[in-house]
C-alpha positions in Angstrom: 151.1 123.0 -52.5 152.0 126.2 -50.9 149.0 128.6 -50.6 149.3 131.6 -51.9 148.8 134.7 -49.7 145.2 136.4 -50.7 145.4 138.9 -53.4 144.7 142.5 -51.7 141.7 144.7 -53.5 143.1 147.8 -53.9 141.3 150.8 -55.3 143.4 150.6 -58.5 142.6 146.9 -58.9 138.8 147.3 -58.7 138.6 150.3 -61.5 140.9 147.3 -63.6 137.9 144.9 -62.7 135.6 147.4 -63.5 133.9 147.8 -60.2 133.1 150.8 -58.4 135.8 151.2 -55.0 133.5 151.0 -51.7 132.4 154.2 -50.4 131.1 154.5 -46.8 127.2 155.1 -47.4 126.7 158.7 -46.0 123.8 158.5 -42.9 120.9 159.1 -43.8 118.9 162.5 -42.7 116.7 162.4 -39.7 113.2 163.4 -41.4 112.0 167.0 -39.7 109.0 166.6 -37.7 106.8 167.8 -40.8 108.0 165.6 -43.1 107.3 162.7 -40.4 103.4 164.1 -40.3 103.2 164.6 -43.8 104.2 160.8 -44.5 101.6 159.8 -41.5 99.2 161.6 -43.7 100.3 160.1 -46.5 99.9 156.7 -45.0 96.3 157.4 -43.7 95.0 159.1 -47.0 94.5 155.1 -48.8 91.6 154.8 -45.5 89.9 158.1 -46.2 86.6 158.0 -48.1 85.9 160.9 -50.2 83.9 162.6 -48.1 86.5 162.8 -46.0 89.5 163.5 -48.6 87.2 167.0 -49.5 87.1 168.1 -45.8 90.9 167.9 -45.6 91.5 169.4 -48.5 89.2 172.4 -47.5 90.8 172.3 -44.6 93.9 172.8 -46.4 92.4 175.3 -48.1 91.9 177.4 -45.5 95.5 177.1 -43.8 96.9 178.4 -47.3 94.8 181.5 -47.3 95.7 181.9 -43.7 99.0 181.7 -44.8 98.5 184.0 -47.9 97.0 186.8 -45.6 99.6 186.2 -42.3 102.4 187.1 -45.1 100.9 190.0 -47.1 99.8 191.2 -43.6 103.8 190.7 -42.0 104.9 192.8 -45.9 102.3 195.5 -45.2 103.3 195.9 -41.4 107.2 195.7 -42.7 106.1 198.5 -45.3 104.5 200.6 -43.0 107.5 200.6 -40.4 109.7 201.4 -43.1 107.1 204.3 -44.3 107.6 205.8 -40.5 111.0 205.9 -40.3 111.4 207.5 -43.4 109.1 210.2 -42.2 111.1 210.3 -38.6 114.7 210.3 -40.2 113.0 213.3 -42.9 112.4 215.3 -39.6 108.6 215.1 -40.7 106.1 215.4 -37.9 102.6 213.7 -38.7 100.1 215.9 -38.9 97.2 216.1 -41.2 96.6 218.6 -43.5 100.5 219.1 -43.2 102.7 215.6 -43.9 101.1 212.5 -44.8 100.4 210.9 -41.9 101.0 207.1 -41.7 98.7 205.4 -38.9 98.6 201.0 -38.7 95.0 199.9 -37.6 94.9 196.1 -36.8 92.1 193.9 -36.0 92.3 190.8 -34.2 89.6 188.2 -32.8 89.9 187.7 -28.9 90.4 184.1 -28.0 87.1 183.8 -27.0 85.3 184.9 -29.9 83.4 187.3 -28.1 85.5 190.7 -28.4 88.0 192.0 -30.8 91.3 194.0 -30.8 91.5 197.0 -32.9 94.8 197.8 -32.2 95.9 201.3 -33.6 99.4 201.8 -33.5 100.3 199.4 -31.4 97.6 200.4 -28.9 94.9 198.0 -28.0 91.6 199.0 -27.7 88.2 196.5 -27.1 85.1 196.6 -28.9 82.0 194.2 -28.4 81.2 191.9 -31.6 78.4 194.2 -31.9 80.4 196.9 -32.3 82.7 195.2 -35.2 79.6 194.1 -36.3 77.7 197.8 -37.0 81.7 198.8 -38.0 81.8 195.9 -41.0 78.9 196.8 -42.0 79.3 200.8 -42.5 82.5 199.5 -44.2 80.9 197.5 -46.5 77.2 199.2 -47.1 77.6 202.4 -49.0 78.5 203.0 -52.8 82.0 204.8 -52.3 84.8 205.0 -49.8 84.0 209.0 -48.8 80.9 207.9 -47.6 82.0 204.7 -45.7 84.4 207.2 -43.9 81.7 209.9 -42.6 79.9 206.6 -41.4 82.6 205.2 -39.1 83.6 208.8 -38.2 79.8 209.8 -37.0 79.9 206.0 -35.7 82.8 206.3 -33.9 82.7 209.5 -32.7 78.9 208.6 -30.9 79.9 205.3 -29.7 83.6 204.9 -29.1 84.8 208.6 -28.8 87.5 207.7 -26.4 89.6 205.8 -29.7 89.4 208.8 -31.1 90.8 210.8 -28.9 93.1 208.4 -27.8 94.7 209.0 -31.4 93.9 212.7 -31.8 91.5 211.9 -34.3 88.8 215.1 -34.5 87.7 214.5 -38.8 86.4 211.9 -40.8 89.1 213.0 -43.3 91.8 211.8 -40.6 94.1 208.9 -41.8 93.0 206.2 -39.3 89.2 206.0 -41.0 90.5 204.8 -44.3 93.4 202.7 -42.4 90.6 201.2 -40.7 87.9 201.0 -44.1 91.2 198.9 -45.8 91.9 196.9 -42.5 88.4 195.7 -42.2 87.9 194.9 -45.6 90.6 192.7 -45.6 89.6 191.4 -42.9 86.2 190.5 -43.3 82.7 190.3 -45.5 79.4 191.2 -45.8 77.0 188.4 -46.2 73.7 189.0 -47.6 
């Protein structure tokens, strides 16, 4: 008996059989260095008591709200930039009493933990954390913002006098105290 040559499976021969033609399996993706950590985690979570599975998830917590605040902090920044070019392509100078004027107060904790950066547009100036500390708190203590804003204006204008001139700040009705009353309330609390 002669053998006869081996039928060829061509594409049109396997959709008559009713299979599928091969396909060449497409690689699969090389997992981003967060996914890798987040399936470590995954993989320890079964060995964390609950104790344990509370902690991260404060911890997790707090990275969100970090988050949160980085990003509403980069959209105010964004909005304020976009608030001074509009005044400098108007041909508006900032002065007060005249044009609105737009002023970015920033604070920042040092590294250290023992100073902190109030940086007024885009200048860096240091204070002690006794100094944020009194500043917090005139922020925070009385009934309504016009009062808050004669505080850190009598406050900073007998303590840290050189900010203010630094910005030509010479009223409590200037822009940078209510920059400053927002920044810090964002910023921080008051405890009890």
């Amino acid at each position: 008996m002669a053998n006869k040559p081996a039928a060829r499976n061509t594409p049109a021969k396997k959709a008559a059989s009713g299979k599928k033609p091969a396909t060449a399996k497409k690689a699969a993706k090389p997992l981003s260095a967060r996914d890798k950590l987040a399936d470590q985690l995954a993989g320890m979570i079964s060995e964390i008591d609950a104790e344990g599975l509370l902690f991260l998830i404060r911890q997790a917590n707090v990275l969100l709200h970090n988050k949160r605040v980085d990003e509403l902090n980069a959209e105010m920044a964004r909005l304020n930039k976009s608030k001074k070019e509009a005044h400098k392509k108007a041909g508006t100078t900032a002065r007060v009493g005249q044009d609105v004027q737009e002023i970015t107060v920033e604070i920042q904790k040092s590294p250290d933990a023992k100073t902190y950066y109030m940086i007024v547009d885009e200048q860096k100036h240091f204070l002690t954390a006794e100094e944020m500390a009194a500043v917090v708190k005139l922020c925070f203590k009385p009934d309504r913002k016009s009062e808050a804003l004669r505080y850190l204006y009598q406050y900073m204008n007998n303590e840290r006098k050189e900010i203010l001139m630094d910005h030509g700040v010479s009223t409590e009705k200037h822009p940078f105290f209510e920059a400053l009353f927002y920044e810090v309330r964002s910023q921080f609390h008051l405890d009890d």
